[in-house]
C-alpha positions in Angstrom: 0.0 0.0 0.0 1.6 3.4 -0.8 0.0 6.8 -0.2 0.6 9.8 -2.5 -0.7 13.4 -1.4 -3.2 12.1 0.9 -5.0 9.4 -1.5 -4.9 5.9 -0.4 -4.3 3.5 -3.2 -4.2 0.0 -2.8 -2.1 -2.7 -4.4 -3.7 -5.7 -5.8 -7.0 -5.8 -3.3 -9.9 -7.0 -3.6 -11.5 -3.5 -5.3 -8.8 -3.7 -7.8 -10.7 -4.5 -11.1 -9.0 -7.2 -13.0 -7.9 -4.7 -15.8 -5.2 -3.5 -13.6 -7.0 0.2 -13.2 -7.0 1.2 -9.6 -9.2 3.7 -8.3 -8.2 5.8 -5.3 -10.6 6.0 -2.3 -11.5 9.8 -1.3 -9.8 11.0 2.3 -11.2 10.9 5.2 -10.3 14.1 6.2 -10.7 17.7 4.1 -7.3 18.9 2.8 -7.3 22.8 3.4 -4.6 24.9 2.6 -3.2 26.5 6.4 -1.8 30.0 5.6 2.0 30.5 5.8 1.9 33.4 8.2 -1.3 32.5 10.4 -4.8 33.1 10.0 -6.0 35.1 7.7 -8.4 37.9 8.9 -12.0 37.5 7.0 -15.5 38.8 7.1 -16.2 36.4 10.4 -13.9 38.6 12.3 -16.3 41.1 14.2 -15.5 44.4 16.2 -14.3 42.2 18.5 -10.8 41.2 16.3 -7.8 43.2 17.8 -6.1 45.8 15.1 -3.2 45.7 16.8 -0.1 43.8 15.3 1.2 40.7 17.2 5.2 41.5 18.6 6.1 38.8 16.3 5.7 40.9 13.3 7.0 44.0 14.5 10.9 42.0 13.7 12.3 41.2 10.4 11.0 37.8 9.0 13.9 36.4 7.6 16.9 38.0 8.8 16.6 36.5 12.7 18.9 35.1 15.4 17.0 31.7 14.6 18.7 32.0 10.7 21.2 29.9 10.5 23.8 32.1 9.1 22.9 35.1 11.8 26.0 34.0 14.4 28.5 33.1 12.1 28.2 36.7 10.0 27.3 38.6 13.2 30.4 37.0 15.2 32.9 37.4 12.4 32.5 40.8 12.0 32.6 41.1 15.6 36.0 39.7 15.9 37.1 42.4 13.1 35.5 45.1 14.5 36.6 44.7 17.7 40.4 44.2 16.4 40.5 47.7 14.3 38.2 49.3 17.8 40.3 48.0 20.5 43.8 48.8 18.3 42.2 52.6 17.4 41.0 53.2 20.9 44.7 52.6 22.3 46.4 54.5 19.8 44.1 56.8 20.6 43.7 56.6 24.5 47.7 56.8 24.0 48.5 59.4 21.6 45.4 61.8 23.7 46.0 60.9 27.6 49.6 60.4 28.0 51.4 62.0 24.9 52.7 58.3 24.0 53.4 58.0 19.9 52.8 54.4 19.4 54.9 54.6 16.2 57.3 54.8 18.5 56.7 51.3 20.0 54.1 49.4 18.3 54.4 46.2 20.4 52.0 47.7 22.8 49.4 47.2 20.1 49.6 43.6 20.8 48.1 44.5 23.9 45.4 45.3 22.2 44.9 42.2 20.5 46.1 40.1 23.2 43.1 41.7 25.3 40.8 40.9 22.3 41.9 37.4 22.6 41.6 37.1 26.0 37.7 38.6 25.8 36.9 35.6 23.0 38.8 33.1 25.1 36.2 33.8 28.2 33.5 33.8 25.3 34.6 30.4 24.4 34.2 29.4 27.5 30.9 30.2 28.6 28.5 27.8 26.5 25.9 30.1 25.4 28.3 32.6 23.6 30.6 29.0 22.3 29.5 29.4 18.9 29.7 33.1 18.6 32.7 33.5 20.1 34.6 30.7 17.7 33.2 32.9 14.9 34.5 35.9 16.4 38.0 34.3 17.0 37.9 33.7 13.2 37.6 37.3 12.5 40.1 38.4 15.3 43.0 36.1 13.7 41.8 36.3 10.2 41.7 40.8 10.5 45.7 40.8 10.9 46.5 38.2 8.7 44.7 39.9 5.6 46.3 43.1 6.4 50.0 41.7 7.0 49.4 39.8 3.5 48.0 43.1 2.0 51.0 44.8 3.0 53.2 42.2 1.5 51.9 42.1 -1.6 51.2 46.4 -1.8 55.1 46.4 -0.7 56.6 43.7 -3.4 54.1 45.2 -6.5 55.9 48.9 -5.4 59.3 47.8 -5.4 59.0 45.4 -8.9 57.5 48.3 -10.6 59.7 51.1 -9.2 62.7 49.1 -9.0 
């Protein structure tokens, strides 16, 4: 016996005819369409229906923390953003506080970044941020690597074409 959109057809019973024709049996139950975002308002809705939109669709519909590509996206660019705020707000907590040129000594950037780290290690650790936080550690180590590699390449096209 196999059923195909709700119509029972049977194999080789008894109500088969002997020509081979089956006929299918009419469902049991009515088959209506259900609407894809919920009820739909008609004429039975009185006074009485509230005009008020539900919370739900006050949000975006398909761009959600339930989407499955929300986290990754939202904690890569965190890990970036937080590499290029954190290094910024020293130079500039630095250069505006103290006087300190960190041209002078850039290792103390890596303070920066070593803080960043440290941030996404504690992320990594707590299990509801876990999969946010290996995103963001994506970003964080992947932010310095494209700009070393950008400045090795900008450097090595300069000095073949100007010799």
């Amino acid at each position: 016996m196999s059923t195909d959109e709700g119509v029972r057809v049977d194999q080789g019973g008894p109500e088969t005819p002997s020509d081979g024709t089956v006929t299918p049996t009419t469902p049991t139950t009515p088959t209506t369409p259900t609407p894809v975002d919920g009820p739909v308002d008609g004429p039975a809705d009185g006074p009485a229906a509230d005009p008020a939109p539900s919370s739900e669709d006050d949000g975006p519909r398909f761009w959600h923390r339930e989407h499955p590509v929300f986290t990754p996206l939202a904690g890569f660019f965190a890990g970036v953003a937080a590499i290029l705020v954190a290094l910024l707000a020293l130079g500039w907590l630095l250069d505006t506080v103290i006087g300190y040129d960190v041209s002078d000594q850039p290792w103390i950037l890596l303070v920066a970044v070593g803080l960043v780290l440290v941030v996404d290690l504690v992320l990594i650790a707590l299990p509801g941020t876990r999969r946010f936080a290996r995103y963001m550690l994506f970003g964080v180590l992947l932010t310095p690597l494209v700009v070393a590699l950008t400045a090795v390449a900008t450097t090595y096209l300069l000095l073949r074409s100007d010799g």
